[in-house]
Each structure stands twice: as C-alpha cells, then as structure tokens.
DOMAR-352133 format. One record per residue: residue number from 1; x, y negated, z negated of N, C-alpha, C in turn. Coordinates in steps of 0.05 Angstrom, whole numbers. Atoms other than C-alpha are relative to their C-alpha. Example, Ala and Ser with C-alpha at 12.3 -4.5 7.8 and 13.67 -1.06 7.14 Angstrom:
DOMAR-352133
(site 1,(18,24,0),(246,90,-156),(18,-24,0))
(site 2,(-16,24,1),(273,21,-143),(-15,-22,-14))
***
This chain:
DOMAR-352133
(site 1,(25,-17,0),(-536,-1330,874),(5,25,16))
(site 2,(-10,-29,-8),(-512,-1280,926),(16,25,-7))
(site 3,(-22,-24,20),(-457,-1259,882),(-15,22,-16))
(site 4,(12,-19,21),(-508,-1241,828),(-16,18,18))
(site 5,(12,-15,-19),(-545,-1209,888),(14,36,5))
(site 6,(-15,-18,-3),(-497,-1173,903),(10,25,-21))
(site 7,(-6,-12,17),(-476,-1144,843),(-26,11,-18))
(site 8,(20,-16,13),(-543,-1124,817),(-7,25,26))
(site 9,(-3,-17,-20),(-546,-1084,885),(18,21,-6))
(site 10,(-27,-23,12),(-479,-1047,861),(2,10,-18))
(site 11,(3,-12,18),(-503,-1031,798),(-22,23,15))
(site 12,(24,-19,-7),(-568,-1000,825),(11,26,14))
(site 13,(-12,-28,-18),(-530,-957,874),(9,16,-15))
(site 14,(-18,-27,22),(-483,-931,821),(-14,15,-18))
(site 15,(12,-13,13),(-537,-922,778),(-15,23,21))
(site 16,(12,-17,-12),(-573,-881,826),(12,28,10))
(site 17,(-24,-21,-9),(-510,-845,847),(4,15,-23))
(site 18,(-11,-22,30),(-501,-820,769),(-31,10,4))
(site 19,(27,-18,11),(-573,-797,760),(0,19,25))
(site 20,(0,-21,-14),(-566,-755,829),(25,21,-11))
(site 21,(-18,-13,16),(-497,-732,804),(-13,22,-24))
(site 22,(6,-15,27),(-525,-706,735),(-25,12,11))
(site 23,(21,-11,-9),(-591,-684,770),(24,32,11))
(site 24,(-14,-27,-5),(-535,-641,809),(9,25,-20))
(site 25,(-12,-14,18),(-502,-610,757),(-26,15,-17))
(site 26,(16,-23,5),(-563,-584,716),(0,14,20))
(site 27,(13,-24,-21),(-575,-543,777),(29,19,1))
(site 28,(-22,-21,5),(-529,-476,772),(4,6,25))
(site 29,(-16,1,-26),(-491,-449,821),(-16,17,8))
(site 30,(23,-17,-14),(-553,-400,838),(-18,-23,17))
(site 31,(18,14,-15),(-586,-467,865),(-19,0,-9))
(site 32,(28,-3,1),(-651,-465,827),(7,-16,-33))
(site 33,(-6,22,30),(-652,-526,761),(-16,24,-23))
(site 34,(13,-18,15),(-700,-470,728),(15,26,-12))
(site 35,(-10,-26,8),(-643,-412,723),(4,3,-27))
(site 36,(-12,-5,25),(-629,-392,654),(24,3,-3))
(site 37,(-39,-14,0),(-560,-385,627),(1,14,-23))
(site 38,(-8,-18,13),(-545,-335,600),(28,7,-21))
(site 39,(-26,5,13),(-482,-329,543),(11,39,-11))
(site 40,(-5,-31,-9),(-453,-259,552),(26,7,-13))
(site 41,(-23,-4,9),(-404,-235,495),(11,24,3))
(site 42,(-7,-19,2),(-348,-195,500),(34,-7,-16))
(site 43,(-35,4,7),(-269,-181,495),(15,-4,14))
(site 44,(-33,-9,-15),(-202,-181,522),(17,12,-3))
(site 45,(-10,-24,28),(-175,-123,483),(-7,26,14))
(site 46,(26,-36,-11),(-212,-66,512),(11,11,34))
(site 47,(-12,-6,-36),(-169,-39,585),(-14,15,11))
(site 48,(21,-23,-13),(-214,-12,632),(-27,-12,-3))
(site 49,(31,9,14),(-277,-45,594),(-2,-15,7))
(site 50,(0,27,-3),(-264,-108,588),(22,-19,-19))
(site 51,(-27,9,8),(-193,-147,589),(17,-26,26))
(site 52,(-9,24,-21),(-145,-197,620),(16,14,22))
(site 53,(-21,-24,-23),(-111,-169,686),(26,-20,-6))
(site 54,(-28,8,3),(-43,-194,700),(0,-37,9))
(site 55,(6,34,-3),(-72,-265,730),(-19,-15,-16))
(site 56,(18,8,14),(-107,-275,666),(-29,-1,0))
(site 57,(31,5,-14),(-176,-261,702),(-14,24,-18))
(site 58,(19,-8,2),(-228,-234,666),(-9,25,15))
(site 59,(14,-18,-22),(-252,-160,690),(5,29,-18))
(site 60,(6,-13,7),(-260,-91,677),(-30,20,-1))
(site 61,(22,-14,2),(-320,-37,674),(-23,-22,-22))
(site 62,(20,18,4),(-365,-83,629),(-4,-16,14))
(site 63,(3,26,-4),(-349,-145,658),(-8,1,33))
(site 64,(7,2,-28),(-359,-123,731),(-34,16,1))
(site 65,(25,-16,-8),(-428,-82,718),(-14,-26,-16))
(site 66,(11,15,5),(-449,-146,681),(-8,-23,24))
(site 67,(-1,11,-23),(-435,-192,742),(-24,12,30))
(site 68,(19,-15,-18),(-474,-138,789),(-34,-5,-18))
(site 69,(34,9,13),(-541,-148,742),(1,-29,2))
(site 70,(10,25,-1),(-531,-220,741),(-6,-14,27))
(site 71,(1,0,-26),(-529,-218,818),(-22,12,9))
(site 72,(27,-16,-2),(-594,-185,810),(-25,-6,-7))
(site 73,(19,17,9),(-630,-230,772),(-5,-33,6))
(site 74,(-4,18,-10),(-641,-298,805),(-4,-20,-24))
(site 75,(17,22,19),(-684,-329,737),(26,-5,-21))
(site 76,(-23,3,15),(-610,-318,702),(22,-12,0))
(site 77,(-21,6,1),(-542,-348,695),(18,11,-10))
(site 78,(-5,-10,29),(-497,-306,656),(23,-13,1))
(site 79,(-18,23,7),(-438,-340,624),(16,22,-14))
(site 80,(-9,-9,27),(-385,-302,583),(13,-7,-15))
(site 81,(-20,16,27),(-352,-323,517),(12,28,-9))
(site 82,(-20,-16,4),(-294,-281,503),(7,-2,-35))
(site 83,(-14,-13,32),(-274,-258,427),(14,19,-5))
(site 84,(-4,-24,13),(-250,-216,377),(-24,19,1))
(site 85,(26,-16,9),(-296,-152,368),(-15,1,-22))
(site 86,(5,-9,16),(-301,-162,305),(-21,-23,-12))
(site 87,(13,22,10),(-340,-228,311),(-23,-9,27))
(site 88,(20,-6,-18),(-388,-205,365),(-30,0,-11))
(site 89,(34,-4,13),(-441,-182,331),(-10,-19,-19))
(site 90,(5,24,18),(-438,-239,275),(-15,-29,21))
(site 91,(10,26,-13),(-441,-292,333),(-25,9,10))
(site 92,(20,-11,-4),(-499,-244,359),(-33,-11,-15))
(site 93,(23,5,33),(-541,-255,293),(-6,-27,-4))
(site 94,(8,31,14),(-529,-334,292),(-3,-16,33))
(site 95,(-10,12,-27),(-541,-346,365),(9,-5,10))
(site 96,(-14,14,-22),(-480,-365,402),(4,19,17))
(site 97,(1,-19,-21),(-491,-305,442),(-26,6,6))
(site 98,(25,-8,-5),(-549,-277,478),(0,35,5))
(site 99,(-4,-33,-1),(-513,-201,489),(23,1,0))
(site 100,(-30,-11,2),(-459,-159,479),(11,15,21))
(site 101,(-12,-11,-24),(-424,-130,531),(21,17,-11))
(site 102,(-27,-13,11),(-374,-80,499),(3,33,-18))
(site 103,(5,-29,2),(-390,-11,498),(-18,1,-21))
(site 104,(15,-4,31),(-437,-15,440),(-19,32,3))
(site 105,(3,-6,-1),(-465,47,417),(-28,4,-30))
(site 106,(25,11,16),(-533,54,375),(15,19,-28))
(site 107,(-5,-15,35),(-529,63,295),(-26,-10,-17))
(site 108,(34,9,18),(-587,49,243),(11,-29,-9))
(site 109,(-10,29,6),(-546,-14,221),(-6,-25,22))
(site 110,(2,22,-26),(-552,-48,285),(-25,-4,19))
(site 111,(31,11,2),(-620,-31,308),(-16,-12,-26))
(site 112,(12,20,24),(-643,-62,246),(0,-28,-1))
(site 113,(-9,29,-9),(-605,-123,269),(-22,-8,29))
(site 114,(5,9,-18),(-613,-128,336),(-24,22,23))
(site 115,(21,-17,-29),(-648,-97,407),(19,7,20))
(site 116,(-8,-14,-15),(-617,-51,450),(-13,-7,29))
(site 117,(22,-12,-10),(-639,-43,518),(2,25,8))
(site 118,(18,-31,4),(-667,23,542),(19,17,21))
(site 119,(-20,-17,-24),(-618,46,604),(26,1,-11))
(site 120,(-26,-6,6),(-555,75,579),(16,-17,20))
(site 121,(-15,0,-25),(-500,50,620),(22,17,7))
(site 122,(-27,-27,-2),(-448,99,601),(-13,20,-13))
(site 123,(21,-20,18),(-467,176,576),(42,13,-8))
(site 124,(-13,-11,-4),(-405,189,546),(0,30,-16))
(site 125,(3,-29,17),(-392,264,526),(28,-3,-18))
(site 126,(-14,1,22),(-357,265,452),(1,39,0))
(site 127,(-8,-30,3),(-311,336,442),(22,-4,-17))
(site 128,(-22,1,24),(-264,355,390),(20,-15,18))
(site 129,(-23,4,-14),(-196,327,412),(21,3,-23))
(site 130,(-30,-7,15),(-124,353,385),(23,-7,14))
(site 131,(-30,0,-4),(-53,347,395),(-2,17,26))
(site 132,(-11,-11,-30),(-30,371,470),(6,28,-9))
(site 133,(-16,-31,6),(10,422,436),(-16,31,-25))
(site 134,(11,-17,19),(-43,455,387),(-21,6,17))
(site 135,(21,-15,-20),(-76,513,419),(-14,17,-26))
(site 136,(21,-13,29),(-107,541,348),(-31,-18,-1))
(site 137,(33,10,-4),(-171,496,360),(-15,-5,22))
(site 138,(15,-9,-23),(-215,511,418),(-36,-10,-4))
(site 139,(22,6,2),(-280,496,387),(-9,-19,-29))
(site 140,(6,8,25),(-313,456,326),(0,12,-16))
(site 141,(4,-21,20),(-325,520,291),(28,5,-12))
(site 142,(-17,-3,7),(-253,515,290),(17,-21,-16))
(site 143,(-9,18,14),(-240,462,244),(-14,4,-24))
(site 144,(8,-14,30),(-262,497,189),(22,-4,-16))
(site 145,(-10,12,24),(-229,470,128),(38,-12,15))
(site 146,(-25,17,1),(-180,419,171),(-6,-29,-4))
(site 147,(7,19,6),(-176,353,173),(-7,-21,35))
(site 148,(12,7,-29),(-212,304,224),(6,-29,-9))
(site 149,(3,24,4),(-203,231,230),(-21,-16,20))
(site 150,(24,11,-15),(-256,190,259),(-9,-31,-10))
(site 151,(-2,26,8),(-280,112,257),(-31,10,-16))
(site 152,(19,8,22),(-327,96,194),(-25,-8,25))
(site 153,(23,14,-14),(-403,92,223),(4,15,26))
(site 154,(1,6,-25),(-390,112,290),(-18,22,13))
(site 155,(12,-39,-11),(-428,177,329),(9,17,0))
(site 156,(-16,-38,-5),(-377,225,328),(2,-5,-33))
(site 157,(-2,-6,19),(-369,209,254),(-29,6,-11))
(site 158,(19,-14,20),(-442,218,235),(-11,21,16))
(site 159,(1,-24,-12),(-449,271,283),(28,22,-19))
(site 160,(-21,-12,12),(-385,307,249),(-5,3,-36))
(site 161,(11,5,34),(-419,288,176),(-23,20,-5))
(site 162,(23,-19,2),(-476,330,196),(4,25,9))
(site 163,(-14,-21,-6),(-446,390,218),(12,7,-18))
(site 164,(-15,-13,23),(-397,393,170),(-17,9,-27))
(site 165,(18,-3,19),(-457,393,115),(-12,18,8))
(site 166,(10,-28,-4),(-496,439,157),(3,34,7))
(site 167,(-15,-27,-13),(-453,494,178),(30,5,-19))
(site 168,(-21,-7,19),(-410,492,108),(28,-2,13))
(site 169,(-24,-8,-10),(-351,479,151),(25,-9,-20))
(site 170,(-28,11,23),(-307,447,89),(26,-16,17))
(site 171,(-24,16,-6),(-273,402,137),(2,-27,-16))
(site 172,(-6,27,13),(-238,338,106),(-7,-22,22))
(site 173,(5,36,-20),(-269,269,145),(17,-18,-8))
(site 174,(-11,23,9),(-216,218,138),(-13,-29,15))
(site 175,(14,21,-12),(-243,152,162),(16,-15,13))
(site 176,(-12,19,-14),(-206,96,199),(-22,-16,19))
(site 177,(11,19,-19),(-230,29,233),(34,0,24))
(site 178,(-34,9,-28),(-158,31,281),(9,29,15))
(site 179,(-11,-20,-22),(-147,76,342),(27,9,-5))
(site 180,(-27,-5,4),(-79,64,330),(5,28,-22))
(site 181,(-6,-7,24),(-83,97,264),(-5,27,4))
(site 182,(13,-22,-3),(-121,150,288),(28,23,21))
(site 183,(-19,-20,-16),(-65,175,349),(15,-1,-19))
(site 184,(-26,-4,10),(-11,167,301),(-5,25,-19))
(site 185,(11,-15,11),(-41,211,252),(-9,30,6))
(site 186,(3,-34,-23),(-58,266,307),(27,14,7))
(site 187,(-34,-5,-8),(11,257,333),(23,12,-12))
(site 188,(-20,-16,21),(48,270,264),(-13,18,-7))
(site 189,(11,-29,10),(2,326,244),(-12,-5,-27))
(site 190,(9,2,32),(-25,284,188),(-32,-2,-2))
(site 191,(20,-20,-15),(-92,311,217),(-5,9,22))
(site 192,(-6,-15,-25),(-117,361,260),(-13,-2,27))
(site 193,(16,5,-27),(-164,336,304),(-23,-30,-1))
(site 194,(11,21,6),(-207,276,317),(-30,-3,20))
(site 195,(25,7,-10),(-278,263,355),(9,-17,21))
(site 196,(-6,18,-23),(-265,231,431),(-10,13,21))
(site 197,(12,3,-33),(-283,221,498),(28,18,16))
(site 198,(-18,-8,-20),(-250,255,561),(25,-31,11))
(site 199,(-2,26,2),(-240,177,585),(24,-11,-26))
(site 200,(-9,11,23),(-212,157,515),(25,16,-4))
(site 201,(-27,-16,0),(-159,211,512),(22,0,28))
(site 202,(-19,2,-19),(-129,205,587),(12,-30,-4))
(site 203,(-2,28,3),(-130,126,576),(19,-3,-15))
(site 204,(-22,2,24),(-94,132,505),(25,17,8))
(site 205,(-25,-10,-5),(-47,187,533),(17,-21,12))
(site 206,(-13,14,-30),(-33,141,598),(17,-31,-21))
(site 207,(-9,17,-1),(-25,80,556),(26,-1,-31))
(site 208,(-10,7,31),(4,91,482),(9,34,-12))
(site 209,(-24,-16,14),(38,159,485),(-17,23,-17))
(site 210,(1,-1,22),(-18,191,442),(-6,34,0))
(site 211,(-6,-29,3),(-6,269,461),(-27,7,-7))
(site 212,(19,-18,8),(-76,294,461),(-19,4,22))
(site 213,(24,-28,-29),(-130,345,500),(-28,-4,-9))
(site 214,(29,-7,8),(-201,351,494),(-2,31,-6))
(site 215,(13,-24,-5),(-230,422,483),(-24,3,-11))
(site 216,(22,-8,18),(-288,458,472),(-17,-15,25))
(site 217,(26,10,-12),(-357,445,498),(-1,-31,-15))
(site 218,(10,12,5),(-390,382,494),(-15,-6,-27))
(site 219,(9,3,12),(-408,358,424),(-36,-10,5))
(site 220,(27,21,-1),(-464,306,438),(6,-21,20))
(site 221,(-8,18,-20),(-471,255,497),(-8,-21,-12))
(site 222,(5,34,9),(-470,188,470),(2,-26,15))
(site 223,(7,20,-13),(-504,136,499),(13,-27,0))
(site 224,(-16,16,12),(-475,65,508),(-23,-25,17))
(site 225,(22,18,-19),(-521,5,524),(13,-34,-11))
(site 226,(-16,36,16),(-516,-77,516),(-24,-2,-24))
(site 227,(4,5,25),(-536,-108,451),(-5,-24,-2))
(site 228,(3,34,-1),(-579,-173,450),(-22,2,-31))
(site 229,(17,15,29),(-625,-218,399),(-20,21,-2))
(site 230,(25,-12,-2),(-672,-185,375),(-29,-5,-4))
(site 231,(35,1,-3),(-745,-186,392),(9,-24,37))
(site 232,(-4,14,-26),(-714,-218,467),(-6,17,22))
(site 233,(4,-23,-16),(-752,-169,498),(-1,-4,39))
(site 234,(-3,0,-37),(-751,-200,574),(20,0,13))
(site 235,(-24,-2,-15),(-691,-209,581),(6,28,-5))
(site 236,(-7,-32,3),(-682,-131,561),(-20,12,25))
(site 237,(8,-19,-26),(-731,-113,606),(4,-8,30))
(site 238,(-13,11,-31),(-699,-157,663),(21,17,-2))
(site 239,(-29,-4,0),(-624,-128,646),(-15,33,8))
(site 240,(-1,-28,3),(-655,-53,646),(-21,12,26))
(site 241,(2,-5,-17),(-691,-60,712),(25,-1,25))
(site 242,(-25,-8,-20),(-631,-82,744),(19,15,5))
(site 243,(-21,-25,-1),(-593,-35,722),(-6,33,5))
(site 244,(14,-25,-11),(-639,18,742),(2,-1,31))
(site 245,(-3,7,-31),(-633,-15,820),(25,3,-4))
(site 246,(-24,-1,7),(-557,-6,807),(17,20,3))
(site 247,(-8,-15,-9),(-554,52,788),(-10,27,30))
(site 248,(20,-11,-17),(-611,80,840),(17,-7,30))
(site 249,(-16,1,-26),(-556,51,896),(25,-3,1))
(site 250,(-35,-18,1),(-494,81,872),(19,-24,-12))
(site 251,(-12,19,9),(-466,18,845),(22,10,-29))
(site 252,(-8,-4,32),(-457,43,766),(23,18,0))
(site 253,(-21,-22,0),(-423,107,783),(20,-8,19))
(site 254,(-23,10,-18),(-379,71,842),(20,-14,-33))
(site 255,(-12,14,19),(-360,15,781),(12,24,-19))
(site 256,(-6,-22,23),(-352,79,730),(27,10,9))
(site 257,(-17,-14,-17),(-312,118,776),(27,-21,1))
(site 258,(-17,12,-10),(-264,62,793),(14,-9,-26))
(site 259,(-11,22,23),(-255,25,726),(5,34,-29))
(site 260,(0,-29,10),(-265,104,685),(13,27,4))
(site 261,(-4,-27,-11),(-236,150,726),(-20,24,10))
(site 262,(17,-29,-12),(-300,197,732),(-31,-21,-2))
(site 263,(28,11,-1),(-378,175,738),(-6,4,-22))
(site 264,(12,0,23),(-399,170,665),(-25,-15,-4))
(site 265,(34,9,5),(-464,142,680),(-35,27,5))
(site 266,(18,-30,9),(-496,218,676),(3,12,-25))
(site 267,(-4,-4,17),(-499,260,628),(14,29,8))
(site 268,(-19,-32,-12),(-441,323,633),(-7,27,-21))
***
C-alpha cells in the first residue's frame, strides 16, 4: 500500500512539473503569456538588407531596424522565416507570414493585395545610372532614343514609361527581372543606361565589378516600407508608431548610415 502511495505521489509531481514546464514555454521570452508572435518574412540574398554574415547569423539593414521595432513593442514577438524573394509575397497572401521585411516598394499590384504601412523606412533617390566611362549622359533628357534597362513593374520602370511617353523621348525600355543581367548589359554596351540608386550602384560596383556612376539630378524619391495582410491594420499602426520613435531618436539613420553607407531615411 505504501508502494502504491508512493507512486501515485510521483506521478502527481511529474504531472505538475509538465504542466508548469509547458505553462513556461507559452510565455515568450518578453515574459508576458499574452505577447503576440509575430512571423516576419524575409531573405538571405540581399547584402546590406538582409543576409547571412560569415557565422551564418542573420542581419543586415532590414533585419536590424526590424529587431529595434520589435524592442518597442512589448504586445509583440517577432519571429523571422527566411526565403526566396520570390515566395514572399505568395506566403504573404496564404498566411505563413504576417510581413515582409525586404525593401518592398509600393505598385498598384500589391496594394490591391496587401497593406503597406504609412512611414517610409528608406527614401531612396532613383537617377539615371551609366557605365563609369560614358560621359555623353548627364541627364534623362539625354537618353533620347537610347536604350535603358530596368526591372519589369518596378518605380524606376514606370516612372521611365511615363516620361518616355510624355516628353517623346523614343528611348527603348528593355525589361529584366535579374540585376545581374542588367550590369552585364551596361558593362558590354548592350545598353546605355539603367534607373538606380546611389546605394545600389556603390554596392554593385564594390561587390560584382559592375562599372557604373549615377548622374543627373534626382529622378523621383522612392519610398520603401514593410508589407503585411491586408486589412491588419494594428499591427500597421503599432510597426509605424515605432518607427516614428526610431526614427525621432536617431536610430533609423544610425542603422541606415551603418548598414547603407549614407542616411537614406530622408528624402535627398
């Protein structure tokens, strides 16, 4: 009889010991069983943005200004799930994400989809860009009947679609979804200029060789924000106060500056 005593005693404990255990665990590492978790997509593709360093760790200008908002929001958890880019926005649409993290920049296709929120985090300024060695284009007006390559959809291509239509410039748009495709193409002279960032051109020089300048004034500053469900409007208006406290105590442009090279959270 003591045995069985005993041993119904040693069940109880253990049972009591798993239900505190698993009681623990719901509770996040913010300490509060109520935090939300958050599922925060991005890449590992993207240097500077968001990629693997050399100890496989997770980091970059997205992934560190996402960490600073989630350090900002106590009712949150955020979590990231790493992909291709090209299966971001799909997982977006079928819930296994709650945002995008990965420079997204607004198009009519995607507000249609989804919800933006409202605080830029990057303002980048889009300007012609050429070959290092070609000093014959100085301005857009000077791509009068050459050829431009630019990604299908993107801002500088329907900024560059509308120009060219309204100011008769008879330049040729070639399209491309691949960067790659795009320096090589600049590089051999098999067009003359392409739509980029200041950022995007030292980066590609520094990393892949791809011989090219900005000039000219400032086309258009193009905004870059995250990209969640849509109609998830609190959590947009949680992510876009924090990032207003962020940037209001120098945080954005510190992160910019460091992971960017220059503060691209203004507009130039």
């Amino acid at each position: 009889m003591k045995k069985v005593l005993t041993l119904l005693l040693v069940i109880a404990v253990a049972l009591l010991g798993a239900c505190s255990s698993k009681e623990a665990s719901s509770k996040t590492s913010k300490g509060n069983s109520d935090v939300q978790k958050i599922i925060v997509g991005t890449g590992t593709q993207f240097p500077n943005i968001c990629f693997l360093d050399e100890d496989g760790n997770l980091t970059g200008y997205d992934v560190e200004l996402v960490r600073a908002i989630d350090e900002k929001l106590e009712e949150y958890e955020f979590e990231f799930k790493t992909m291709d880019f090209s299966n971001l926005l799909l997982s977006l649409e079928t819930n296994k994400i709650d945002f995008v993290a990965h420079q997204m920049e607004v198009n009519e296709e995607r507000e249609a989809k989804f919800l933006f929120n409202e605080v830029p985090y990057n303002v980048f300024p889009l300007k012609v860009t050429v070959h290092q060695d070609n000093d014959s284009i100085q301005s857009i007006d000077d791509l009068a009947g050459k050829k431009i390559a630019t990604t299908a959809t993107s801002n500088a291509a329907v900024y560059m679609e509308k120009y060219n239509k309204e100011n008769n410039l008879g330049a040729e748009i070639i399209y491309t979804s691949s960067t790659s495709d795009i320096i090589n193409q600049l590089r051999t002279g098999r067009v003359d200029a392409t739509i980029s960032t200041p950022f995007a051109a030292d980066f590609l020089n520094e990393q892949s060789d791809a011989q090219q300048k900005v000039v000219g004034d400032t086309l258009l500053n193009s905004n870059v924000y995250f990209l969640l469900q849509k109609g998830n409007t609190t959590l947009q208006k949680r992510i876009d106060e924090a990032l207003t406290e962020l940037k209001e105590d120098g945080t954005v442009s510190a992160l910019s500056e460091e992971w960017l090279g220059e503060d691209y959270s203004v507009e130039f």
